[in-house]
KESE-100227 format. One record per residue (C-alpha): x, y, z. Coordinates in nm, 4 decimals, decimal comma, always signed. Last residue first. Layout:
VOTOR        xx        yy        zz
VOTOR         X         Y         Z
...
# end
This chain:
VOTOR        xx        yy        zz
VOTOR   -3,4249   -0,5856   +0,9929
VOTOR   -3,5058   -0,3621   +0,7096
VOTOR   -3,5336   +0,0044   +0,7367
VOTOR   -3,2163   +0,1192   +0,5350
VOTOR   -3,3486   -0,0890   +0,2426
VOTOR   -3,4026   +0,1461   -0,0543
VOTOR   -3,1280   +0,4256   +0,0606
VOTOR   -2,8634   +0,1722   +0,0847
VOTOR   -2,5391   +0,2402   +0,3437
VOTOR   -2,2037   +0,1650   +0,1974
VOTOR   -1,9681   +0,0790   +0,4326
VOTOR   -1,6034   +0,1515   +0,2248
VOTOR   -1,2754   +0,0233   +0,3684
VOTOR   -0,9456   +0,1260   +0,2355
VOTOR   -0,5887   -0,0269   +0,2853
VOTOR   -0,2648   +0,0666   +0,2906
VOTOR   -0,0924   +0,3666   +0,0565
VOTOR   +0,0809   +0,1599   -0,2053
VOTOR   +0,0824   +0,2514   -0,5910
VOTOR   +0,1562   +0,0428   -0,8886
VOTOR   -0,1754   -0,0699   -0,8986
VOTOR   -0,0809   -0,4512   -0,9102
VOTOR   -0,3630   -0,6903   -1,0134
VOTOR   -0,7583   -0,6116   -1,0002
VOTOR   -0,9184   -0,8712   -0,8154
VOTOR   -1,1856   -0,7871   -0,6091
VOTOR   -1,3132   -1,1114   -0,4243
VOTOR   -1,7026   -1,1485   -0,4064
VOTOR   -1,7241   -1,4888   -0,6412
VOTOR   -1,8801   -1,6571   -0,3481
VOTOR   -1,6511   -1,9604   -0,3759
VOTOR   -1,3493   -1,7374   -0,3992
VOTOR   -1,4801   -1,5745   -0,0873
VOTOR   -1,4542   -1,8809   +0,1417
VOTOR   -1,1033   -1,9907   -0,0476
VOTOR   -0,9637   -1,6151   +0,0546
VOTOR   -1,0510   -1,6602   +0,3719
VOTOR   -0,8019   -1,9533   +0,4238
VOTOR   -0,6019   -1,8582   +0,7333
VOTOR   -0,6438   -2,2247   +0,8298
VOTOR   -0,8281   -2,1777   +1,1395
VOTOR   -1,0204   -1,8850   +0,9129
VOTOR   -1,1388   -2,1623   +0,7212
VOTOR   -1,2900   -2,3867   +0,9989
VOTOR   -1,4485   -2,0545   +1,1665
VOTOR   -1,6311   -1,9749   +0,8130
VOTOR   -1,7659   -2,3174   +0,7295
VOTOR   -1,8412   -2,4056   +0,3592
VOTOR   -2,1066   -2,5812   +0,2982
VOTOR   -2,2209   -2,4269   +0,0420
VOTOR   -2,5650   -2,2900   +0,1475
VOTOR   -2,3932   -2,1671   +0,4729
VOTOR   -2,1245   -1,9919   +0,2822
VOTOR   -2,4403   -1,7991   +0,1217
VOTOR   -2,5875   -1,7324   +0,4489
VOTOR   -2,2700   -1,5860   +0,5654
VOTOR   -2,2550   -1,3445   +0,2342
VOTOR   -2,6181   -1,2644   +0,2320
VOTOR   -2,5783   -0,9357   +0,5124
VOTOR   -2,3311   -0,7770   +0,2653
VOTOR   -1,9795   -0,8532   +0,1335
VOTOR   -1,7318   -0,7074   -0,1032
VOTOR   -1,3752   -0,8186   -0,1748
VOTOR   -1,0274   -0,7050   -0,1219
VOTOR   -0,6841   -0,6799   -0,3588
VOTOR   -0,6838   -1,0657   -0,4596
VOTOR   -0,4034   -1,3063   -0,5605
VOTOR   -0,4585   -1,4445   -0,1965
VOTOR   -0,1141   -1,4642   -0,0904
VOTOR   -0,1390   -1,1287   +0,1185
VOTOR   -0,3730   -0,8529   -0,0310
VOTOR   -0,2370   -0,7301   -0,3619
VOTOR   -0,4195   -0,4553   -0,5367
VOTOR   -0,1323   -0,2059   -0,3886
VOTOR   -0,4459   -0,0091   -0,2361
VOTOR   -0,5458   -0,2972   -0,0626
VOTOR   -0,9299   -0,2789   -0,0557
VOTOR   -1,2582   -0,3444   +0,1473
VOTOR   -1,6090   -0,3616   +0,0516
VOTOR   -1,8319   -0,3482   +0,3073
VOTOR   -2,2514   -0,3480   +0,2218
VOTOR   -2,5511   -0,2468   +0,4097
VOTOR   -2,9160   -0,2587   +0,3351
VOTOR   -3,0108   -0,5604   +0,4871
VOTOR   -2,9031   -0,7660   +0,7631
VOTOR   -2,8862   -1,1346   +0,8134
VOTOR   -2,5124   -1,1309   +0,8842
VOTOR   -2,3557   -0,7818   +0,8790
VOTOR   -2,2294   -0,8457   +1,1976
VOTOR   -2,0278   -1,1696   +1,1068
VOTOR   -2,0002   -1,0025   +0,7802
VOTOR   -1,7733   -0,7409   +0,8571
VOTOR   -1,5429   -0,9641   +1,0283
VOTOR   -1,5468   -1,1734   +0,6712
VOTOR   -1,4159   -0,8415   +0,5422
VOTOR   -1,1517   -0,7245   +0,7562
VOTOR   -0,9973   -1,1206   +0,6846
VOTOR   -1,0452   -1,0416   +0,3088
VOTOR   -0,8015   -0,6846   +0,3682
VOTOR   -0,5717   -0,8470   +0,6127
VOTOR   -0,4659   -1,1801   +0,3640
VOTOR   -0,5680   -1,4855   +0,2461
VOTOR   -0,4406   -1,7997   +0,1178
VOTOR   -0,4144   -2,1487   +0,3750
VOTOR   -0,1812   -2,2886   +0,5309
VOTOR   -0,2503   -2,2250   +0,8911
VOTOR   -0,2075   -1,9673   +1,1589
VOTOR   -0,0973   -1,6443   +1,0166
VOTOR   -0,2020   -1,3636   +1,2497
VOTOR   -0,3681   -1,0484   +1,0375
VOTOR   -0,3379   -0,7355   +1,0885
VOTOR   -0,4795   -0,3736   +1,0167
VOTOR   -0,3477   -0,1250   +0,8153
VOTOR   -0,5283   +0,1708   +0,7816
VOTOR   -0,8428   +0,3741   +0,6063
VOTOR   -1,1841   +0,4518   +0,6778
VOTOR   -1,5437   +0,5367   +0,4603
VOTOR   -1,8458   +0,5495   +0,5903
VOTOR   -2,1245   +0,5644   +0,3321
VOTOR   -2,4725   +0,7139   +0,2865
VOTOR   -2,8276   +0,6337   +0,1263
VOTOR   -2,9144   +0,5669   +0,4072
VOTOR   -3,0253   +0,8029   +0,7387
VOTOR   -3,1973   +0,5025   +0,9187
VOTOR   -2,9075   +0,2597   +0,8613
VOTOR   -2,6550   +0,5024   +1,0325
VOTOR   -2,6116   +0,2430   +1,3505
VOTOR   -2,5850   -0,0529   +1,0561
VOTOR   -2,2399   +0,1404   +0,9398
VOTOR   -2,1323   +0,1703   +1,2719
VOTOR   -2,1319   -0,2040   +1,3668
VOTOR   -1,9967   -0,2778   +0,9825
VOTOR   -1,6551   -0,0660   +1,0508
VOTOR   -1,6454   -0,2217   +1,4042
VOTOR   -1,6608   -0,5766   +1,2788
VOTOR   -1,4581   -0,5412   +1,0587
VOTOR   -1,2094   -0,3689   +1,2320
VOTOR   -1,2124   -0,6677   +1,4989
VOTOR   -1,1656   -0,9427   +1,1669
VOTOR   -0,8090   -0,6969   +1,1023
VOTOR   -0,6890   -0,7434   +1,4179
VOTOR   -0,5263   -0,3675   +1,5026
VOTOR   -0,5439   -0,0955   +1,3295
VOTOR   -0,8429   +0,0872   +1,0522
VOTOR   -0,8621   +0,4254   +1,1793
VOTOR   -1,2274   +0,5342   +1,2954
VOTOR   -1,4674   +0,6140   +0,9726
VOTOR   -1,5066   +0,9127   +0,8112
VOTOR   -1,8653   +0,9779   +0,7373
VOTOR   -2,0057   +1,0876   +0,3555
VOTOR   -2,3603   +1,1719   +0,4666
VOTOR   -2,3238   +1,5278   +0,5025
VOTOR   -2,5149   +1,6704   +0,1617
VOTOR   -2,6294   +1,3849   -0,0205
VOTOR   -2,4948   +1,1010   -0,2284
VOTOR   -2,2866   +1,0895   -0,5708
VOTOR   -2,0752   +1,3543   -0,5721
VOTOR   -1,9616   +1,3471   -0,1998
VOTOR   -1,8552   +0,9750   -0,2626
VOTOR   -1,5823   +1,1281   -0,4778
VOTOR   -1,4960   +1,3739   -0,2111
VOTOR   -1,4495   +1,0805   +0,0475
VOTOR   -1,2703   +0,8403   -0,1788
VOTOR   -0,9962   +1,1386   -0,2055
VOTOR   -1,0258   +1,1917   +0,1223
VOTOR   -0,9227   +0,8574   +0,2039
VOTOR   -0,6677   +0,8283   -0,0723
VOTOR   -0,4858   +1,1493   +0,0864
VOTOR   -0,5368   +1,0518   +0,4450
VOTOR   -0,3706   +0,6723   +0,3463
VOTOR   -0,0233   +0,8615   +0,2118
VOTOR   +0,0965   +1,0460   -0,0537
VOTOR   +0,4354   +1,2754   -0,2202
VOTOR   +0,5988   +1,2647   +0,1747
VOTOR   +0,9283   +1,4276   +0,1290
VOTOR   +1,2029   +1,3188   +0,3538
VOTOR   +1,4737   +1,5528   +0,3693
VOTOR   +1,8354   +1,4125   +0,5215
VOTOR   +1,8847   +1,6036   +0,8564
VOTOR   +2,1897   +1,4784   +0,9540
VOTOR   +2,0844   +1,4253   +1,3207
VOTOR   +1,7410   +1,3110   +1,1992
VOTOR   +1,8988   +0,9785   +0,9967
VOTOR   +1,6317   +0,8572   +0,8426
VOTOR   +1,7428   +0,7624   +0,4608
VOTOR   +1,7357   +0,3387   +0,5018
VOTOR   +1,3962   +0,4293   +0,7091
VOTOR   +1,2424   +0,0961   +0,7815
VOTOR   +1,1137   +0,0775   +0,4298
VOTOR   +0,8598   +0,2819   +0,5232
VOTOR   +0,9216   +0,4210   +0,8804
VOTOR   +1,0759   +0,7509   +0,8159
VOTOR   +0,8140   +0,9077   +0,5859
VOTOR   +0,5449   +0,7759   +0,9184
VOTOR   +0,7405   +1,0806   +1,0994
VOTOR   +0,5764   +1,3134   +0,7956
VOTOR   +0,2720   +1,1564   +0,7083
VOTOR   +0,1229   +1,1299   +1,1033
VOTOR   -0,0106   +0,8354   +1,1199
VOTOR   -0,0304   +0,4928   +0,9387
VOTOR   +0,2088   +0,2897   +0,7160
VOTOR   +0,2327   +0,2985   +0,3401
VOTOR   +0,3891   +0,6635   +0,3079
VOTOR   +0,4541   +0,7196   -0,0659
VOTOR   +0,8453   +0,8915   +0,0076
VOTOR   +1,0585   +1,1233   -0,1748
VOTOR   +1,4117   +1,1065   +0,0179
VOTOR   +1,6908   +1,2931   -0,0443
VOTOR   +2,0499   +1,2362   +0,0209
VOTOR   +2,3033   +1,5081   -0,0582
VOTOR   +2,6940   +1,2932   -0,1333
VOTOR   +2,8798   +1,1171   +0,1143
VOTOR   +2,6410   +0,8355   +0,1090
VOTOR   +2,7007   +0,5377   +0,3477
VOTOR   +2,5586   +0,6921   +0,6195
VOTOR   +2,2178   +0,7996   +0,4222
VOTOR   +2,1940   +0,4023   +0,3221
VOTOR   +2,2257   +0,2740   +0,6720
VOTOR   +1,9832   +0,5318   +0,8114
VOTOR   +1,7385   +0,3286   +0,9936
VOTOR   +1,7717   +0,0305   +0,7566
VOTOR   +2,0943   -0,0702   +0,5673
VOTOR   +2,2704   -0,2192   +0,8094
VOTOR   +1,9865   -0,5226   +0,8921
VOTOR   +1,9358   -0,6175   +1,2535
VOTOR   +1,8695   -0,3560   +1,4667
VOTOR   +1,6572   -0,1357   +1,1920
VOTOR   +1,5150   -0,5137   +1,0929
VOTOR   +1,3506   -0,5242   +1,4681
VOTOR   +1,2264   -0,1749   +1,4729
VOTOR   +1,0784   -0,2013   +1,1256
VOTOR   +0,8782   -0,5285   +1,2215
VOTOR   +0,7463   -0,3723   +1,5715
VOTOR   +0,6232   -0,0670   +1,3899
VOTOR   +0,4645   -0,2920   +1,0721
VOTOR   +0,2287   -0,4087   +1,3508
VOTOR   +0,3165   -0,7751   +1,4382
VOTOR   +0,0417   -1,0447   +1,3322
VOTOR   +0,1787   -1,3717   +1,4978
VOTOR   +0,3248   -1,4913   +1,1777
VOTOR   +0,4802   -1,1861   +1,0980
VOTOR   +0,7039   -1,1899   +1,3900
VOTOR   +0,8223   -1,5473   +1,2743
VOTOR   +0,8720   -1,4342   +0,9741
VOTOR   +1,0848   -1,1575   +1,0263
VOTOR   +1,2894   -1,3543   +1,2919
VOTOR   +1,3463   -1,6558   +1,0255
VOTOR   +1,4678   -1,4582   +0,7312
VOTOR   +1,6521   -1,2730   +0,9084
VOTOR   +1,8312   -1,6050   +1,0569
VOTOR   +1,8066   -1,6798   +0,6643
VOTOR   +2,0224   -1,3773   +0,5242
VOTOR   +2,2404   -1,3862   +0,7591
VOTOR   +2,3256   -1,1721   +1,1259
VOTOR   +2,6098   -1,1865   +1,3318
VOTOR   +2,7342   -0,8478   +1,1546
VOTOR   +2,3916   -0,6938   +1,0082
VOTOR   +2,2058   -0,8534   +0,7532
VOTOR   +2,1926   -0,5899   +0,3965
VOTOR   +1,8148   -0,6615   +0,2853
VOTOR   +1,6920   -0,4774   +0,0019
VOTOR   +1,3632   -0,5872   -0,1334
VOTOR   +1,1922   -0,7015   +0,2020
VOTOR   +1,1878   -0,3635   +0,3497
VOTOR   +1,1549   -0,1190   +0,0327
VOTOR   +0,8215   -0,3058   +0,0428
VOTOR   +0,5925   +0,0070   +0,0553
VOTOR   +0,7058   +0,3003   -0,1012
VOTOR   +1,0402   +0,4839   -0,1401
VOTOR   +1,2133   +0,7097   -0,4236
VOTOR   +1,5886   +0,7461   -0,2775
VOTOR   +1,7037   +1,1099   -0,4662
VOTOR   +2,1032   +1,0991   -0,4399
VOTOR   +2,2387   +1,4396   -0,5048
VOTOR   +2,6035   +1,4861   -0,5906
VOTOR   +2,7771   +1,7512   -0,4442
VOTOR   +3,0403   +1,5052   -0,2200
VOTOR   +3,0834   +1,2935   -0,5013
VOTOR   +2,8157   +0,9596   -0,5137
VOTOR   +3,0072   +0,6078   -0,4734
VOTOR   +2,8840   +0,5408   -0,1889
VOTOR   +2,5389   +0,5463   -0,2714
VOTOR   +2,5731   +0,3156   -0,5617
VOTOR   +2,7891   +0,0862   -0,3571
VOTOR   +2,5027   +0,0884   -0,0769
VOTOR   +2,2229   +0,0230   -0,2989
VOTOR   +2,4668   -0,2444   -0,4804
VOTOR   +2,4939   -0,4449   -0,1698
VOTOR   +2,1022   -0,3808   -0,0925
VOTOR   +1,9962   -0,5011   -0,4102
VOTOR   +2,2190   -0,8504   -0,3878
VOTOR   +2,0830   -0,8826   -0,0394
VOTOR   +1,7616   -0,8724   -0,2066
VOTOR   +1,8448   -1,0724   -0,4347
VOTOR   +1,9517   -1,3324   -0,2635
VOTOR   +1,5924   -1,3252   -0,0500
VOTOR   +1,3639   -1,0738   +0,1532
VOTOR   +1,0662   -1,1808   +0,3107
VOTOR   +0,7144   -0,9865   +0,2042
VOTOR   +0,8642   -0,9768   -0,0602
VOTOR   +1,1230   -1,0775   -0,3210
VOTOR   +1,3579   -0,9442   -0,4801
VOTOR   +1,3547   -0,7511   -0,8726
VOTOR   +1,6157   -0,5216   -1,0493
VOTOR   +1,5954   -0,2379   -1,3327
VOTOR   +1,8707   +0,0137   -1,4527
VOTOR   +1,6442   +0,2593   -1,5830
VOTOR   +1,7364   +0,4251   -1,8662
VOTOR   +1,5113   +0,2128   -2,1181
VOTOR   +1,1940   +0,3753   -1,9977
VOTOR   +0,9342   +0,1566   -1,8620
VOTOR   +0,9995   -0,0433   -1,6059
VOTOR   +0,9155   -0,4213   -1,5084
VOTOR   +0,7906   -0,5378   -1,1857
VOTOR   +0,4257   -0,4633   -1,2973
VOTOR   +0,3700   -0,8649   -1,2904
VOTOR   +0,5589   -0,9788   -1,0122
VOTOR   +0,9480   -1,0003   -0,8166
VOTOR   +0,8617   -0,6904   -0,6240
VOTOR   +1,0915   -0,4139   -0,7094
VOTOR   +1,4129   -0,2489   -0,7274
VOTOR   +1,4937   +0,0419   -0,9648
VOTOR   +1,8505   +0,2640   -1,0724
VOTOR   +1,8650   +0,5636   -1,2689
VOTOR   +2,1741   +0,7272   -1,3326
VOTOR   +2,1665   +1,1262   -1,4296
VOTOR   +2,4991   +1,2293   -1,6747
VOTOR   +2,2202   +1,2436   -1,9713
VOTOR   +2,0187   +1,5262   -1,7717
VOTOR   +1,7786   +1,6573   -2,0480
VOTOR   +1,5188   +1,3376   -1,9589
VOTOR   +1,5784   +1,4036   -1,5619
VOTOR   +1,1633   +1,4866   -1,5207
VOTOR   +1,1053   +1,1557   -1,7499
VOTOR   +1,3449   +0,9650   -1,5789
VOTOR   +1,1762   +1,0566   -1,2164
VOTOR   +0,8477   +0,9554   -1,3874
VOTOR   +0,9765   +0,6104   -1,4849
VOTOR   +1,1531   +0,5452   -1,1732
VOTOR   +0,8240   +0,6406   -0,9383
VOTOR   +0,6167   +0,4173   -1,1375
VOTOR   +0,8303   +0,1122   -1,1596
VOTOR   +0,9038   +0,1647   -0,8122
VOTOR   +0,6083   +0,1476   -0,6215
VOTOR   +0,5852   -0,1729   -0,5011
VOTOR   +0,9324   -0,0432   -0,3158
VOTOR   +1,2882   +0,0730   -0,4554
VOTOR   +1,3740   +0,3533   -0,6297
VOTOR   +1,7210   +0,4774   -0,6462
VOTOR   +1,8009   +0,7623   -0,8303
VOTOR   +2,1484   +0,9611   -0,8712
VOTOR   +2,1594   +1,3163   -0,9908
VOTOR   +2,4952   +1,4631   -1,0821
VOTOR   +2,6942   +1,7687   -0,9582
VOTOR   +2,8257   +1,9532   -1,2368
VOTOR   +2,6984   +2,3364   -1,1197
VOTOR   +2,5886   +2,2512   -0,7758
VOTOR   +2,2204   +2,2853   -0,7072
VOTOR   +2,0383   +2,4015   -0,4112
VOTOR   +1,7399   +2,2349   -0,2528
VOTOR   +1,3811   +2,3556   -0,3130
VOTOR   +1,0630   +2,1407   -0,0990
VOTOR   +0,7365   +2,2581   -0,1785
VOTOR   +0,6980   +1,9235   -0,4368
VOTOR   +1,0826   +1,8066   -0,5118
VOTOR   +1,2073   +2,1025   -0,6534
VOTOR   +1,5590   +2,0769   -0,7789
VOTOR   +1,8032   +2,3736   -0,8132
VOTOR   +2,0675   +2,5697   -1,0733
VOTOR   +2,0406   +2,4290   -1,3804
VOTOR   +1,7205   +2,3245   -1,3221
VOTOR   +1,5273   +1,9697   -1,2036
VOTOR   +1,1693   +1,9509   -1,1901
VOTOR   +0,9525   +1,7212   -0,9749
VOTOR   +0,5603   +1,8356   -0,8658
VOTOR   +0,3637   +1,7730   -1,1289
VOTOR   +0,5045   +1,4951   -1,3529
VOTOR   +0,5957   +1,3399   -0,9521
VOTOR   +0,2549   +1,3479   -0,8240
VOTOR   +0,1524   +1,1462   -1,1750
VOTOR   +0,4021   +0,9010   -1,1351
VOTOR   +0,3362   +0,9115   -0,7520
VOTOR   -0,0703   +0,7519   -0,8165
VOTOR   -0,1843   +0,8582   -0,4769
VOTOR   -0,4761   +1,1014   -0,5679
VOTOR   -0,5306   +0,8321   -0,8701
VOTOR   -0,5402   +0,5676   -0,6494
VOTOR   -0,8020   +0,7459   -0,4517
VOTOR   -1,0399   +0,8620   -0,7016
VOTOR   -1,0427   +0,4876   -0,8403
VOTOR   -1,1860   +0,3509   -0,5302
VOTOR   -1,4829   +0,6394   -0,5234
VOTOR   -1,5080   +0,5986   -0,9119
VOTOR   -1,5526   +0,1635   -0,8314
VOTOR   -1,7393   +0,2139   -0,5302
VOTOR   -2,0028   +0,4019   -0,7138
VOTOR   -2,0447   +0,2316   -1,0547
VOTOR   -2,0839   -0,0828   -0,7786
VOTOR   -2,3229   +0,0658   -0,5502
VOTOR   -2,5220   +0,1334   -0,9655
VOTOR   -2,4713   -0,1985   -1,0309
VOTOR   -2,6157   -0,3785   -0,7475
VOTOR   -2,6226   -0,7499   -0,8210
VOTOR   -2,3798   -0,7891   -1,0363
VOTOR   -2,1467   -0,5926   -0,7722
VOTOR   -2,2723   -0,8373   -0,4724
VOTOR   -2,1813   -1,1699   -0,7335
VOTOR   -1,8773   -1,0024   -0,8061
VOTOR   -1,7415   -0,9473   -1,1268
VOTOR   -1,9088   -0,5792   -1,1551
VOTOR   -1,6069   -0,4974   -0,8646
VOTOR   -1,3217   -0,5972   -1,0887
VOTOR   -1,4823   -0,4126   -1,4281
VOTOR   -1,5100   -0,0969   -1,2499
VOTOR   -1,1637   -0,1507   -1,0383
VOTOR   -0,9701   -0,1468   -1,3928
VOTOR   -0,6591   -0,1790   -1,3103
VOTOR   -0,4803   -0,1889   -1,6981
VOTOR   -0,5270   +0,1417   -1,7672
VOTOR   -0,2258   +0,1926   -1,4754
VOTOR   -0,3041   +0,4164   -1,1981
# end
C-alpha cells in the first residue's frame, strides 16, 4: 500500500468519520489491514526468488535452464507494483526484460528504470490497448523454447490489452463491451464474451509463447482463488490442456480476513461476523448487509464484515459506481436508525467514474439528503450517487492503492446506541 493512501485521513474527512472518531480509527486499521494482506509488491519481496538453478513463485518451484532468460509482463491496476517488485527479485539477472501496462492514471507510472512502461485505457480498451496487446504477443513470441515468461495479472488486464479477433475491431469491441456493461453484466458474462472475441484472452498469450508461461495472479473476481486465477483478465495464460501455472498471490478472502482479524483487536470475543458474499445489484447488497447488521443491534459493539463484486446498471449520465450504489442501499434500511454504520470500499480506491473508492453512511444520511433537497430515486435515475454523497461529504477518497481484490463492506454495530429505535 502506497504512503500516499492514507484511508485514516480519507475516512476522518467525512462528515460520519468527524463525527465518530474512534469507528473511524477503527475502519481505517481494519481497511488498511487488508490492503496490506493484498499489497503483491510486498507478497512478491517474500515469496519470489530466482536461482541459478530454479524460481519460486510462492509454494510453487519450477526448474531452471542454465541461460534461459526471464521475461515479465505485467499488466492490470496492479502493475506498477507487481513490475517493480518482480525487478527487484531479478536485480542480479541483467539478461531479464521487464515489460508493464497499466491504467492510463495517477499510479500508472513505475518505479525502477528497467521497466519498459505502457498505459491504455479502462474499463474499455482503446489504441493503446491494441497497441499493448500486439507487442504482448510479439514479446511472447519471441521467448526461446527455455525461456520463462512470468505474466503478473490483476484487475483490468481486460481493457488494457485488447487484440480483436478476425471480423472483429477495435470499436465493434468497443461497442459489445459496453453495451454489456451498461446493463450490469457480472464480470463472468464480460470475460466469456471478450474470450470469443478478442485473440489474446482465454489463452491467446500462452499459445503464442513457445517458451514456459507462468502466471502470478491478484484474483479481482469472486470464488474459488484458484479457477477465479483464470478469469482475471479473461485468462490470456489459461490454457488447462497445457497446463500453464497460475499462482494466486491474493484475492477478496485474504483482505476479508485480514479486516476480520484487525476488527478482532479492537471489539470483543465473537462479535467480528462474516457477512454473505457481496453479488448481484449492488443497492440489493446494501440493503442485505445493513438488514443483518440492525438484527445484531442488541449485541453492539460488533461488526459484519463481507466482500465481492456486486453490480451496477448504467442508466444515465451521471458519476458513480458499485461501491456508492451498495451504500445508498444501505441507507434505505438504515434510514432513521441508530447505532449502525456501512462503509463500503473498492479495494483499487477507484469506484466507477466517481473519483471516489466508497463512502460511509448511517441512519442520518437519507435525512440529510432530505434537508438538501436532494432526491435519492431522481439521482440514482441518472446513475449519479456519487453527486448525493458528494453533498454529504461521506465519500472516501483515497486515490489508487495499487492493489485490486474487489470490494469490502464493513457494518459497524455501536455499543452506546444498539437499543435505539
Amino acid at each position: 500500500m502506497p504512503a500516499s493512501t492514507d484511508i485514516g485521513l480519507a475516512l476522518r474527512r467525512t462528515t460520519l468519520g468527524a463525527a465518530a472518531p474512534a469507528m473511524a480509527q477503527e475502519l481505517a486499521a481494519a481497511l488498511g489491514a487488508a490492503l496490506r494482506a493484498c499489497d503483491p509488491g510486498a507478497w512478491i519481496a517474500q515469496g519470489v526468488a530466482f536461482d541459478r538453478d530454479a524460481v519460486r513463485l510462492g509454494a510453487l518451484v519450477l526448474p531452471r535452464v542454465r541461460g534461459a532468460r526471464v521475461h515479465v509482463l505485467a499488466v492490470g491496476k496492479a502493475a506498477p507494483a507487481m513490475a517493480d517488485a518482480l525487478a527487484t527479485a531479478l536485480r542480479h539477472e541483467p539478461d531479464a526484460t521487464l515489460w508493464a501496462v497499466s491504467k492510463r492514471d495517477g499510479a500508472s507510472a513505475t518505479k525502477d528504470a528497467r521497466v519498459v512502461s505502457r498505459v491504455a485505457s479502462h474499463p474499455l480498451p482503446d489504441g493503446d490497448s491494441v497497441a499493448a496487446a500486439r507487442e504482448a504477443l510479439a514479446r511472447a513470441a519471441a521467448c526461446g523454447p527455455d525461456d520463462l515468461l512470468l505474466v503478473a495479472l490483476s484487475g483490468g488486464a481486460s481493457s488494457l490489452l485488447c487484440a480483436p479477433a478476425p471480423g472483429w475491431t477495435l470499436a465493434t469491441v468497443r461497442e459489445r463491451i459496453a453495451s454489456l456493461q451498461r446493463v450490469g453484466a457480472p464480470i463472468e458474462v464480460l470475460n466469456r464474451e471478450r474470450a470469443a472475441i478478442d485473440r489474446i484472452k482465454h489463452g491467446g498469450l500462452a499459445r503464442a509463447c513457445p517458451g514456459r508461461p507462468c502466471a502470478l495472479v491478484l484474483v479481482d473476481v469472486a470464488g474459488d482463488a484458484a479457477t477465479a486465477a483464470g478469469v482475471v483478465g479473461s485468462g490470456p495464460l489459461w490454457l488447462p490442456e497445457r497446463g500453464v501455472p497460475h499462482v494466486v498471490v491474493a484475492d477478496n478472502r485474504t483482505a476479508v480476513e485480514a479486516a476480520m482479524a484487525r476488527l478482532a483487536l479492537a471489539l470483543p470475543q465473537g462479535r467480528v461476523h462474516q457477512g454473505v458474499p457481496l453479488v448481484g445489484p449492488a443497492h440489493v447488497a446494501g440493503r442485505a448487509l445493513a438488514a443483518a447488521a440492525l438484527a445484531r443491534r442488541g449485541e453492539g459493539p460488533a461488526a459484519i464484515v463481507a466482500g465481492g463484486e456486486t453490480t451496477t446498471e448504467i442508466v444515465g449520465d451521471g458519476r458513480g459506481g458499485r461501491t456508492l450504489e451498495l451504500a445508498l442501499g444501505a441507507a434505505r434500511v438504515l434510514a432513521g436508525r441508530r447505532g449502525v454504520s456501512v462503509t463500503v470500499f473498492a479495494t483499487d480506491g477507484d469506484d466507477g467514474n466517481s473519483g471516489a473508492a466508497g463512502a460511509i453512511v448511517d441512519g442520518t444520511t437519507l435525512q440529510r439528503l432530505a434537508a438538501r433537497g436532494l432526491d435519492l430515486d431522481a439521482a440514482l435515475a441518472r446513475s449519479d450517487s456519487d453527486a448525493l454523497l458528494s453533498a454529504l461529504g461521506d465519500r472516501i477518497v483515497t486515490g489508487p492503492t495499487r492493489t485490486n481484490v474487489c470490494d469490502l463492506a464493513i457494518a459497524w454495530i455501536d455499543a452506546a446506541d444498539a437499543s435505539a429505535p
